[in-house]
Backbone as a ProteinNet text record, in pm:
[ID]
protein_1_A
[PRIMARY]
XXXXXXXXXXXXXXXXXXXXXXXXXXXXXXXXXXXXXXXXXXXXXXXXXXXXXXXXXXXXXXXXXXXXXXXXXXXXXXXXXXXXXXXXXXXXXXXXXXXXXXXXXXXXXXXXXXXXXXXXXXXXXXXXXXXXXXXXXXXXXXXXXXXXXXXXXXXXXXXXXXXXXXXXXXX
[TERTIARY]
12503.4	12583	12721.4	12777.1	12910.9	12934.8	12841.8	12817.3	12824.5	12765.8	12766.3	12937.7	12961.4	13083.3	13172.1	13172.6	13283.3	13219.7	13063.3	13063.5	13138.9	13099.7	13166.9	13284.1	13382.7	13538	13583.5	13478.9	13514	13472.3	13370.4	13344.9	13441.2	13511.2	13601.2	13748	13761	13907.4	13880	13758	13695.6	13755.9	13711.6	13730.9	13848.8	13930.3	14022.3	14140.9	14155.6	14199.7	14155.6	14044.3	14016	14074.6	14064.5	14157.8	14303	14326.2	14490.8	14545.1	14435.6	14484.2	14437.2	14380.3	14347.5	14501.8	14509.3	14637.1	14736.8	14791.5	14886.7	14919.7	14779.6	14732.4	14782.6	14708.5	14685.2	14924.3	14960.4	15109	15187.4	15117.9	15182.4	15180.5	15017	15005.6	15028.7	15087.3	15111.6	15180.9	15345.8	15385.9	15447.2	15412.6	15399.1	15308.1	15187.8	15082.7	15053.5	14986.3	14951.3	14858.6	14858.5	14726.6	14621.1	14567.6	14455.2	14381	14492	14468.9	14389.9	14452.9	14433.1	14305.3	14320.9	14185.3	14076.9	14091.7	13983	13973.9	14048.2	14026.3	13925	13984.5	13907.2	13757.6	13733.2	13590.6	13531.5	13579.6	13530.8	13503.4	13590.6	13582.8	13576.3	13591.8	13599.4	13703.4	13722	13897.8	13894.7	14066.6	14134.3	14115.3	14069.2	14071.7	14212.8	14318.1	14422	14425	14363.9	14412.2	14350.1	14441.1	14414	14253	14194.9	14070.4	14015.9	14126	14137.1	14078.2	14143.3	14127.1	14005.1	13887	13767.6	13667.1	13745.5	13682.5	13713.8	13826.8	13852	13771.9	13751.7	13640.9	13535.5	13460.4	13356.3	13303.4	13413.4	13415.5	13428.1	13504.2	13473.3	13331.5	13228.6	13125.3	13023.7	13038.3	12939	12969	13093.2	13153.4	13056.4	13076.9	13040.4	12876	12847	12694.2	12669.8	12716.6	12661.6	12711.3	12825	12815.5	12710.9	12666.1	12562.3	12469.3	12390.1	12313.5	12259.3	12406.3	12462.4	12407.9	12446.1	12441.7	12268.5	12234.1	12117	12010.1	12063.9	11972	12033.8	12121.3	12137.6	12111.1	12091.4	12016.9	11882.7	11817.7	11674.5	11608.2	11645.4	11625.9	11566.7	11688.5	11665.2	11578.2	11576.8	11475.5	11338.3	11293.1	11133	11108.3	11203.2	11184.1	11155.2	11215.2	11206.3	11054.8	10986.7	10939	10792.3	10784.9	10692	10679.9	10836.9	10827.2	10837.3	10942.1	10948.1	10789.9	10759	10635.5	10503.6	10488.9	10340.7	10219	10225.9	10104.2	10152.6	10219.5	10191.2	10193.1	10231.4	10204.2	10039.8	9975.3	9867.2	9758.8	9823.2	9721.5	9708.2	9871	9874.2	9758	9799.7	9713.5	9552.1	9548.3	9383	9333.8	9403.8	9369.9	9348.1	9429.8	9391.9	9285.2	9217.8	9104.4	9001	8875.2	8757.5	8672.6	8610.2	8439.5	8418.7	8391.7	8390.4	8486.6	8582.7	8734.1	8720.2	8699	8745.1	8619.7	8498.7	8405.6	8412.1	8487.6	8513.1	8670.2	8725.2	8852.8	8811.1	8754.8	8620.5	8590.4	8482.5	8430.2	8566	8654.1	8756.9	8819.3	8831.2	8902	8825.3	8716.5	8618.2	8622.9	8652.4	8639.7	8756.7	8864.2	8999.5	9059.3	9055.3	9114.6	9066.5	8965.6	8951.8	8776.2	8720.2	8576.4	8554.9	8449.4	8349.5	8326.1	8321.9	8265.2	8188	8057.1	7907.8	7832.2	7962.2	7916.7	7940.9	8066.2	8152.6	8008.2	7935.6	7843.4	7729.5	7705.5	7577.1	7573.2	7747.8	7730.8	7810.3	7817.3	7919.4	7801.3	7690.4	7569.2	7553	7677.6	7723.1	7673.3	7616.1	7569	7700.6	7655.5	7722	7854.8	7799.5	7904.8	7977.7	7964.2	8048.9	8093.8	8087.5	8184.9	8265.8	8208.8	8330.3	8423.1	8391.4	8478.7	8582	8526.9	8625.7	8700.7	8637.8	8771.5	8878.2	8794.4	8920	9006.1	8991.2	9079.9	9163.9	9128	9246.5	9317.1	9234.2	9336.5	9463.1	9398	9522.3	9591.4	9582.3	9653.8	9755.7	9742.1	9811.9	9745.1	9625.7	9544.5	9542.1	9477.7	9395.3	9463.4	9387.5	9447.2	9311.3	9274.1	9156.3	9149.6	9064.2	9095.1	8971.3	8958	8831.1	8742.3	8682.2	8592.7	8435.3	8473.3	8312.9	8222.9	8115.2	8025.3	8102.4	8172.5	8181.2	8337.5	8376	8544.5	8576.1	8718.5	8748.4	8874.5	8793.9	8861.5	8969.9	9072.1	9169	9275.6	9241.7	9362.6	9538.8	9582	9733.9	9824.8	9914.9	9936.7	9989.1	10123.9	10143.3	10040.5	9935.1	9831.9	9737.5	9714.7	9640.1	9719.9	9862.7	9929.5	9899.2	9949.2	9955.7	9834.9	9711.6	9587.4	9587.6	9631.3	9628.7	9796.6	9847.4	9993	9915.6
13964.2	14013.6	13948.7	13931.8	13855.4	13742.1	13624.6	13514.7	13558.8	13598.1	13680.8	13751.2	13776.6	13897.9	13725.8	13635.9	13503.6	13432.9	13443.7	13354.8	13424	13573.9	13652	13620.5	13667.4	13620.2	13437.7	13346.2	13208.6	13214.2	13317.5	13295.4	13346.7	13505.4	13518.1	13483.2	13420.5	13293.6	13186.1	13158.6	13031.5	13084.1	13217.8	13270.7	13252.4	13296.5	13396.1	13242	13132.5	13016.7	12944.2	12944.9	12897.1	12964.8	13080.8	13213.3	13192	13159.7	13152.5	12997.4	12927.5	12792.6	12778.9	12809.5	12790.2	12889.3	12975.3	13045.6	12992.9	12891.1	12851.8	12676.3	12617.7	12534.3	12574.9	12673.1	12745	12727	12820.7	12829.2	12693.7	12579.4	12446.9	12400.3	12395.7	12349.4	12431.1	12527.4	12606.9	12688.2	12664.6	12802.8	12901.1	12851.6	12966.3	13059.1	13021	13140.4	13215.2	13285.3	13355.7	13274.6	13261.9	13174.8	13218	13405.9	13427.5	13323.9	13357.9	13312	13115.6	13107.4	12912.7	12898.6	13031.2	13036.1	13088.4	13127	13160.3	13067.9	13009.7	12849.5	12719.4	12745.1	12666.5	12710.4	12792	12861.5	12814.1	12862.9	12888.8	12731.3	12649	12513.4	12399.9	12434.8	12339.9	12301.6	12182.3	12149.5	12064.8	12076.9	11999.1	11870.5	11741.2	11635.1	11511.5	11635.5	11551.9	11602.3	11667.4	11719.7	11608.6	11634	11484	11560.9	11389	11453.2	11510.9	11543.2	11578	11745.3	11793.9	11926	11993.5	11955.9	11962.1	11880	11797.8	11741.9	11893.8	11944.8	12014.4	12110.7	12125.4	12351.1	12271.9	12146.9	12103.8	12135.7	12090.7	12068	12218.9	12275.1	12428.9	12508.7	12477.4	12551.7	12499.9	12361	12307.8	12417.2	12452.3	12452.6	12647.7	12723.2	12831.6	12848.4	12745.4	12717.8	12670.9	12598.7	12607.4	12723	12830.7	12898.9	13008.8	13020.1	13112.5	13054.8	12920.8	12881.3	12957.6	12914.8	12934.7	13091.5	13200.6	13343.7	13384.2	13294.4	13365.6	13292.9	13172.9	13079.2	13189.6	13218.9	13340.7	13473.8	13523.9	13637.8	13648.2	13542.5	13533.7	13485.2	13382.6	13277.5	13335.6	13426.2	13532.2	13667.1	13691.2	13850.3	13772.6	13645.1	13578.5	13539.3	13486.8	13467	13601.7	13706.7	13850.1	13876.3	13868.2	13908.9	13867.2	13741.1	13617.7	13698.3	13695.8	13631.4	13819.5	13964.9	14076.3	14095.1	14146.1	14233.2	14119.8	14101.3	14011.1	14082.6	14219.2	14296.8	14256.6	14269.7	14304.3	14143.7	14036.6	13905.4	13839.1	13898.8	13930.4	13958.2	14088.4	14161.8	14062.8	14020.3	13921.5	13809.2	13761.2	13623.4	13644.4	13759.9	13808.8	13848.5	13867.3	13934.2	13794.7	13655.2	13547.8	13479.5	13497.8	13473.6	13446.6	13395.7	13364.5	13432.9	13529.2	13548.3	13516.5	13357.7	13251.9	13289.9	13268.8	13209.6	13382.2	13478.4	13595.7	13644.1	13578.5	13576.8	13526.6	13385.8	13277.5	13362.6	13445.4	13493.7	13568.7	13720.2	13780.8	13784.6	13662.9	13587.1	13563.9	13494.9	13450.1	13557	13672.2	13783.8	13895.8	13850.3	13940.2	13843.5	13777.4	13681.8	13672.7	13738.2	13722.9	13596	13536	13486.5	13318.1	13294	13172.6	13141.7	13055.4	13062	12872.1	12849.3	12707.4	12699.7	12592.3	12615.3	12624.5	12605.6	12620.2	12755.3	12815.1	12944.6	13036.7	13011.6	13073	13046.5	12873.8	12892.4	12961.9	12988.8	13119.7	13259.9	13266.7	13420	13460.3	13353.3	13451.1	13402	13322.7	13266	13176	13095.4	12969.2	12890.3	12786	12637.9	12543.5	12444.3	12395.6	12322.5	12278.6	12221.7	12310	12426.1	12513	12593	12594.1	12633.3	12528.8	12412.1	12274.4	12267.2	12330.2	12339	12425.1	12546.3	12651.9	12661.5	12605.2	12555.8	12471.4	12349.9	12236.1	12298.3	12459.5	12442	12542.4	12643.6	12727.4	12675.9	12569.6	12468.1	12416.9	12369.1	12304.2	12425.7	12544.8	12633.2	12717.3	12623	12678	12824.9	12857.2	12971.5	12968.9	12851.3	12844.7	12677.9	12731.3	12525	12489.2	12387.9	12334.8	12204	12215.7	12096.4	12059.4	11932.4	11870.9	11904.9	11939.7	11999.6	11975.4	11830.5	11813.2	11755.7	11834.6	11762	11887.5	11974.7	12052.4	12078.6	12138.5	12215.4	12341.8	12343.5	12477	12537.5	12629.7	12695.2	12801	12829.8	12941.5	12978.5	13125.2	13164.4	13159.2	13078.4	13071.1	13214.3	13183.2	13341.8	13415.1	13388.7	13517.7	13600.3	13537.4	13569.7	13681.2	13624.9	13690.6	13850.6	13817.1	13908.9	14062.1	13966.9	14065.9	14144.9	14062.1	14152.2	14287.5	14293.1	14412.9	14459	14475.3	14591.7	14694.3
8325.8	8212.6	8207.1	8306.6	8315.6	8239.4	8223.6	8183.8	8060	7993.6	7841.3	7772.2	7842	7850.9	7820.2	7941.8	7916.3	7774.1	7769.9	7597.1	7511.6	7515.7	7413	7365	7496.7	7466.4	7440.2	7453.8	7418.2	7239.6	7222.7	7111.5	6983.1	7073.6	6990.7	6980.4	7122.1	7121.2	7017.3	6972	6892.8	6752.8	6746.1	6568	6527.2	6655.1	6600.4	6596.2	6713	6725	6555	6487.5	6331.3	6222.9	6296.3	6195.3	6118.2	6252.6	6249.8	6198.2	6272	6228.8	6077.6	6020.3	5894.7	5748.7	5807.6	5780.6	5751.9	5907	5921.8	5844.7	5817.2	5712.8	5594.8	5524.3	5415.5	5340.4	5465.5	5435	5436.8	5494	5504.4	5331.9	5349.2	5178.9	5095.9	5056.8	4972.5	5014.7	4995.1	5070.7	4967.6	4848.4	4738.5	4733.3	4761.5	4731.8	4868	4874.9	4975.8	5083.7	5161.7	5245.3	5216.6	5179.6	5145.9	5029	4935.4	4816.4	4799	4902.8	4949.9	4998.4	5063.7	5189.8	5102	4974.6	4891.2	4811	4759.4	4689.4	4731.5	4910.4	4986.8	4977.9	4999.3	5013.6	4875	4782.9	4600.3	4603.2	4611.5	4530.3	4669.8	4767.2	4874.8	4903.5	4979.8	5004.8	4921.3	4869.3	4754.3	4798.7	4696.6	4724.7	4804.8	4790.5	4852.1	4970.9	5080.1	5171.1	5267.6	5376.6	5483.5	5572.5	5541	5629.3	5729.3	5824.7	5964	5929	5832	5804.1	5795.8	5709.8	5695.9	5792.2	5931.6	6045.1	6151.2	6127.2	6257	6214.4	6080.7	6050.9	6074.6	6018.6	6098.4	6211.2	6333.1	6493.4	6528.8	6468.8	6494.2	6445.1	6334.8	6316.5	6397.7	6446	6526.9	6697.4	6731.6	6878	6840.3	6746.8	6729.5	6730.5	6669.3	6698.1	6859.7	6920.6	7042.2	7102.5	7099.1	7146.9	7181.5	7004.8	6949.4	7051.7	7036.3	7131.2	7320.8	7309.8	7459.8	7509.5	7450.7	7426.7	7452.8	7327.9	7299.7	7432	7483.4	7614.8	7733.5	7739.3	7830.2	7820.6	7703.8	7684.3	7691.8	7644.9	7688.9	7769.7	7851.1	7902.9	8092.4	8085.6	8233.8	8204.6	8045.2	8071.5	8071.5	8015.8	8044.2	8184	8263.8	8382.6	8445.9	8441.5	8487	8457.6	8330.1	8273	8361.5	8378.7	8449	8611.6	8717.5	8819.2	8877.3	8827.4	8831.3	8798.4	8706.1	8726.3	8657.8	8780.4	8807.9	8732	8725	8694	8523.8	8506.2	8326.1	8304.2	8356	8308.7	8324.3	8452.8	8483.6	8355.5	8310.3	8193.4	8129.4	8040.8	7981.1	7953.7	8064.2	8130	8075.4	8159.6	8137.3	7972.9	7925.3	7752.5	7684.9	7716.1	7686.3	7744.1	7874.6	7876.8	7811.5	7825	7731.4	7819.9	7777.4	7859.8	8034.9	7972.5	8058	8175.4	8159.8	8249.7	8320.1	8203.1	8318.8	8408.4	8436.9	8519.7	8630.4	8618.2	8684.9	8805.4	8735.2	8759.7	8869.5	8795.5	8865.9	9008.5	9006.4	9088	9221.6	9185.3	9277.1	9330.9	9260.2	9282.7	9405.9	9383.7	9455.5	9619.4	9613.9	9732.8	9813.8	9778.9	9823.4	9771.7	9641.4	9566.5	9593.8	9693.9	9705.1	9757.9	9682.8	9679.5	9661.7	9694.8	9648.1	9513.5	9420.8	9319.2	9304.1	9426.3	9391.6	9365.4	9469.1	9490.2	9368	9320.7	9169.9	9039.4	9085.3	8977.8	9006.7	9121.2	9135.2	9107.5	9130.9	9128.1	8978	8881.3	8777.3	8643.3	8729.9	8601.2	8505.2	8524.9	8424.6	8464.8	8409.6	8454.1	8515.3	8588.5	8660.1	8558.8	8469.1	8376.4	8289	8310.5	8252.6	8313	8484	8540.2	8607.6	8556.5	8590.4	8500.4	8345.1	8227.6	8268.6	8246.2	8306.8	8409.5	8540.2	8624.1	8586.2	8517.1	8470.3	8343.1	8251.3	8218.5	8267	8347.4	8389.5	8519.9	8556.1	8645	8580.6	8441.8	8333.4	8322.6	8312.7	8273.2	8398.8	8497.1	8616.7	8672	8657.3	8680.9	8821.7	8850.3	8981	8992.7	9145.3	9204.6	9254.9	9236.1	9299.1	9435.5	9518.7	9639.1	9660	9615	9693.8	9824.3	9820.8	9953	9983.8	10060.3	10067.6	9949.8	9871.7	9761.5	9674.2	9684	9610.7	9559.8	9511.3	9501.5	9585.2	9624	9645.7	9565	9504.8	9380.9	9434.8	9386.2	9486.4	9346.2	9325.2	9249.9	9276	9181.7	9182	9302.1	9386.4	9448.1	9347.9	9259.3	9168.2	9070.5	9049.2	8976.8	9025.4	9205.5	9268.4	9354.2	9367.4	9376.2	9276.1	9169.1	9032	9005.8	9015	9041.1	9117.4	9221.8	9348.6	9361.3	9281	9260	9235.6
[MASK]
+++++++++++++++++++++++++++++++++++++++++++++++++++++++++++++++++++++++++++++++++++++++++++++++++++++++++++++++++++++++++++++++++++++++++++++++++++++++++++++++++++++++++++

């Protein structure tokens, strides 16, 4: 939360630093009218064609600096509750995981789970009823999917569920 708390206050040193400087603009070029009044001109019609270009470079450099702040905020506001979300409670990323499953994959899962998380693939294709090439599919893709890790073994594979996965199973 701290980290948040320092964007906050950079963000509103940012405003309030455009605030004022735009004001204090406003009374340079016009020190007849009110600065509001300038500062609503500006808005309505844009900046006056005589004003030096620096002016409409610096509110530039300032909406870009407010946008990365915004950035900044929201990569720290979210950025740590998904990691929480993933690496804190294994069981509900688990469910997750599992609700995206296919048929297939959660047999194959199943299978591994019943074994203490690590089995042969020959054996995974006897006991979950898939043909051999479709439990070579299904390994190769929840391998791709960081599910499981696989290790050469012999004529065969050895299939082994990911540990946070297999954790999350038995909470």
């Amino acid at each position: 939360m701290d980290k948040l708390k320092v964007l906050l206050i950079m963000l509103l040193t940012a405003t309030s630093g455009l605030a004022v400087s735009m004001i204090i603009l406003a009374m340079i070029l016009a020190p007849m009218e009110s600065p509001l009044s300038v500062l609503a001109g500006i808005l309505a019609s844009g900046f006056p064609s005589d004003l030096p270009f620096i002016i409409p470079l610096s509110s530039l450099l300032f909406l870009s600096t407010v946008l990365a702040s915004m950035v900044g905020v929201i990569y720290f506001l979210v950025v740590p509750e998904m990691k929480n979300y993933v690496s804190g409670n294994g069981k509900e990323a688990v469910s997750i995981v599992l609700r995206t499953l296919k048929p297939e994959e959660r047999k194959v899962v199943g299978v591994l789970d019943a074994h203490g998380g690590t089995y042969l693939q020959k054996f995974i294709t006897k006991e979950s009823g898939l043909s051999r090439l479709k439990t070579h599919r299904v390994v190769a893709a929840l391998s791709e999917r960081g599910i499981v890790h696989v290790e050469k073994s012999g004529n065969t594979n050895e299939v082994s569920l990911v540990d946070w996965f297999h954790d999350g199973m038995h909470h």
